[in-house]
C-alpha positions in Angstrom: 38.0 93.6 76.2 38.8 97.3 75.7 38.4 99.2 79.1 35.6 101.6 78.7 33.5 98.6 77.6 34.6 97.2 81.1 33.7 100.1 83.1 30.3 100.2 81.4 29.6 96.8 82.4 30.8 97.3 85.6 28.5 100.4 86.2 25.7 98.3 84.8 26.4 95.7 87.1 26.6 97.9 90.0 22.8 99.8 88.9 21.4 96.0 88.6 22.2 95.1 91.8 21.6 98.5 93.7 18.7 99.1 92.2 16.8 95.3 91.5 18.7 93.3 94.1 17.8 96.0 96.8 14.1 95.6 95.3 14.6 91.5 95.3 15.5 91.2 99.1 12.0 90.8 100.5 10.6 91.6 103.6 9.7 88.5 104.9 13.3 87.7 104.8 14.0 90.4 106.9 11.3 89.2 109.4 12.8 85.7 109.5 15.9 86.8 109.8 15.2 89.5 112.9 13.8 86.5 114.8 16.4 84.6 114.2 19.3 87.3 115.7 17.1 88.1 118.0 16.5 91.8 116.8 19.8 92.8 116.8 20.4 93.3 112.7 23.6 90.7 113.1 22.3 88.3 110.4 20.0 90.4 108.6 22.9 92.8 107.9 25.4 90.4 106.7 22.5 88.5 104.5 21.5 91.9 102.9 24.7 93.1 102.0 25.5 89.6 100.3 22.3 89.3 99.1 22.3 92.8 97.0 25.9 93.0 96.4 27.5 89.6 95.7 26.3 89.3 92.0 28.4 92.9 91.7 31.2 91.1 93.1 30.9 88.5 91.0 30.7 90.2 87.8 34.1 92.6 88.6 35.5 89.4 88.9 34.1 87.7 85.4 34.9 91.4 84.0 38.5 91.5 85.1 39.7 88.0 85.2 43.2 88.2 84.7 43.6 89.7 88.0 43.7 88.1 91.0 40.7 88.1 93.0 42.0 89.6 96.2 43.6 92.3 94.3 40.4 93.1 92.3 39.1 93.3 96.4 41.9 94.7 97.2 42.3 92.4 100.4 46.2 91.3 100.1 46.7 91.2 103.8 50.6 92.7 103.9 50.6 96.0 105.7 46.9 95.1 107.2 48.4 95.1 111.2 50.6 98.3 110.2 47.2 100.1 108.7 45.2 99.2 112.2 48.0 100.7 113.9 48.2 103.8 112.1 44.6 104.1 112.3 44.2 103.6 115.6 46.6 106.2 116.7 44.7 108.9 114.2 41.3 108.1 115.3 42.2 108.3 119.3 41.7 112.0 119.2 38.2 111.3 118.2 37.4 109.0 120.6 39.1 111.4 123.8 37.1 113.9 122.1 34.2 112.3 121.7 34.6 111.1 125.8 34.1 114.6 126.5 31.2 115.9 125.0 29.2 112.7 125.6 27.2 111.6 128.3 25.6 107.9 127.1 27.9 105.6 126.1 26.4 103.0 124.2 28.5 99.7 124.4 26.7 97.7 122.3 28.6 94.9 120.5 25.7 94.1 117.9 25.5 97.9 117.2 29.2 98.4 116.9 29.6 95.0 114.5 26.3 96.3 112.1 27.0 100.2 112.0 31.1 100.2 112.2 32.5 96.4 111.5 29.6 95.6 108.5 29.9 98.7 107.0 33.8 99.7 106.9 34.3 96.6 105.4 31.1 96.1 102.5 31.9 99.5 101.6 35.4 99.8 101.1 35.1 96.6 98.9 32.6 97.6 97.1 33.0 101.0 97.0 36.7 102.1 97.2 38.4 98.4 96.0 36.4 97.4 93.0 33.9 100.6 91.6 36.7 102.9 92.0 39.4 100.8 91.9 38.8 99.3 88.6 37.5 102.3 87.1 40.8 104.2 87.9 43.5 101.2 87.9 42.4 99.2 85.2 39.8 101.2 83.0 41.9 104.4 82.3 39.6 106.7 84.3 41.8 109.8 85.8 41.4 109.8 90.0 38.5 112.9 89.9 36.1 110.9 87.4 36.6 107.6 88.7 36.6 108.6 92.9 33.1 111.2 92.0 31.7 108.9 90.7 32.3 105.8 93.0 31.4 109.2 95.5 28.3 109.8 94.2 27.0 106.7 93.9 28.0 106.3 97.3 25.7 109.6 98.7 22.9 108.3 97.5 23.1 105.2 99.8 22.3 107.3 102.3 19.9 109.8 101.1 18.0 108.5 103.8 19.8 110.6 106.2 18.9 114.5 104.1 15.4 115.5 105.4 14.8 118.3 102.2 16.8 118.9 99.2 19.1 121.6 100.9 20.3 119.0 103.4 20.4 116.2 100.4 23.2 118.8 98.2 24.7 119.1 101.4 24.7 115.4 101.9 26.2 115.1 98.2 28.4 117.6 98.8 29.9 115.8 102.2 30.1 112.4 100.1 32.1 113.4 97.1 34.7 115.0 99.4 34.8 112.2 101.8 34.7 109.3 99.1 37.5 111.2 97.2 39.4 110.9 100.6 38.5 107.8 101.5 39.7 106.7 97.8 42.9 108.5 98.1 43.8 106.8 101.2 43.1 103.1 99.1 45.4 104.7 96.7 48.6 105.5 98.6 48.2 102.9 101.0 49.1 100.4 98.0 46.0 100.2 96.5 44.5 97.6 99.3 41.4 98.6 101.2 43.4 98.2 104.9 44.4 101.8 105.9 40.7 103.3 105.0 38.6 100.6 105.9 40.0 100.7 109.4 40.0 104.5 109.2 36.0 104.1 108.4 35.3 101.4 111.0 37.1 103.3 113.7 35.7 106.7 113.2 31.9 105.0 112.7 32.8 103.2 115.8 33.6 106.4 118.1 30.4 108.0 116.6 28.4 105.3 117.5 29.9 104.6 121.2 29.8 108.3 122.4 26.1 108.5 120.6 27.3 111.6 118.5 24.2 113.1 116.6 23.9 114.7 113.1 23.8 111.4 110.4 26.7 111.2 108.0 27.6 115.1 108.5 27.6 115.4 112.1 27.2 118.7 114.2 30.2 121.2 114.5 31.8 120.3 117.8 31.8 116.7 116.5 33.1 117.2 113.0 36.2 119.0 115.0 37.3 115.6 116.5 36.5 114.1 113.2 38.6 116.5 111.3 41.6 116.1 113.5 41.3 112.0 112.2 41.5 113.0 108.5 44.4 115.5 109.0 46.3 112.8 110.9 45.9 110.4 108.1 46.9 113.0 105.6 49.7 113.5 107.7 50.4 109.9 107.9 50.2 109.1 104.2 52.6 112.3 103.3 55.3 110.7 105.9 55.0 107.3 103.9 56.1 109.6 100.5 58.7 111.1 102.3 60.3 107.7 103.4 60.2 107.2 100.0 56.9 105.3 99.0 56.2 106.7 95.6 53.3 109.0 95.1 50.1 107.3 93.1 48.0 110.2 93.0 49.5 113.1 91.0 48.7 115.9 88.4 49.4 113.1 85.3 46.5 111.0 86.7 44.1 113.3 88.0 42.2 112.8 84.2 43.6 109.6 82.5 45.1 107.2 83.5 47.2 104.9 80.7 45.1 101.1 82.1 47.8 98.7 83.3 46.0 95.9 80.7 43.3 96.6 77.4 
């Protein structure tokens, strides 16, 4: 199957189930399954995100079926301790950061799993791993198109958070910069979802714990701490290239990319 017929079924597959599966999970469901975890989003989480996103899953594996599945997820689990470490030590500035300006600490194990744990990991799958993974390793989309557009997509998951349409360009904005991060980090770090998924889990997780305000965005004094995290893991991916880990991102990929398979 030629590749741009692969990334159109892909992005087909992806509209289906953000769009109809989303509509498909019912609200009863969610009722039963609140009861059930006693409030606390545990089970409802998990069972929406692979209730609306499995078939998508599915498909990138039908689609591109002479890969191996947990390359197509991009779950290989070499280098997955050495990622947390490295992540860990570039996130700690936001959490000492954080400590300071907060004043309510909110420990919560059900809210750390559901808004850090559920989703670092759904969406670096399903965002970073197989929409722009196979759109830029295996469907001869250059790293801008294929990481915008995984971005994109991405914002509008959480339109919810704009409040007019100034704060939902800004919101745009904020996502096709961090997504295009968050892609280049899957991309150096050997094209496995380790270093960024624990780079989103740990930053969501210091938001959440310190009860930092401002949505996806964040306020100023906030986005400071933040900022030092992504500059670290720059930092940290640059030292990897000068040990001698070769570059994947670079100015003869930026807009094509020959597919490793037609």
């Amino acid at each position: 199957m030629k590749h741009n017929y692969k990334a159109i079924l892909l992005l087909l597959a992806f509209t289906f189930c953000h769009l109809f599966m989303r509509q498909l999970w019912g609200e009863s469901w969610s009722e039963t399954l609140l009861e059930l975890d006693g409030q606390s989003y545990l089970l409802l989480s998990l069972a929406s995100w692979t209730f609306i996103y499995s078939p998508f899953l599915i498909c990138a594996l039908v689609i591109f079926n002479d890969q191996h599945w947990a390359d197509i997820f991009g779950v290989k689990v070499e280098g997955s301790y050495k990622y947390l470490l490295a992540a860990t030590l570039c996130c700690l500035p936001m959490f000492i950061g954080y400590s300071s300006l907060s004043e309510d600490l909110n420990l919560s194990l059900a809210d750390v799993i559901t808004g850090s744990v559920y989703p670092a990991f759904f969406e670096e799958i399903i965002f970073r791993a197989v929409l722009f993974g196979m759109l830029y390793r295996f469907c001869h989309w250059g790293f801008i198109k294929a990481a915008l557009t995984s971005s994109l997509i991405f914002g509008i998951g959480h339109l919810y958070q704009s409040s007019d349409f100034g704060s939902a360009l800004l919101l745009f904005g904020f996502m096709a910069v961090a997504g295009s991060w968050f892609a280049w980090l899957f991309c150096e770090c050997e094209n496995k979802i380790w270093f960024p998924m624990w780079m989103h889990l740990l930053m969501n997780a210091a938001y959440g714990v310190f009860n930092m305000s401002g949505g996806a965005i964040g306020e100023l004094d906030s986005n400071l701490y933040k900022g030092s995290a992504i500059i670290l893991s720059i930092v940290y991916v640059q030292w990897q290239i000068k040990k001698g880990k070769p570059r994947e991102v670079n100015l003869n990929n930026l807009w094509s990319k020959k597919p490793l398979f037609n």
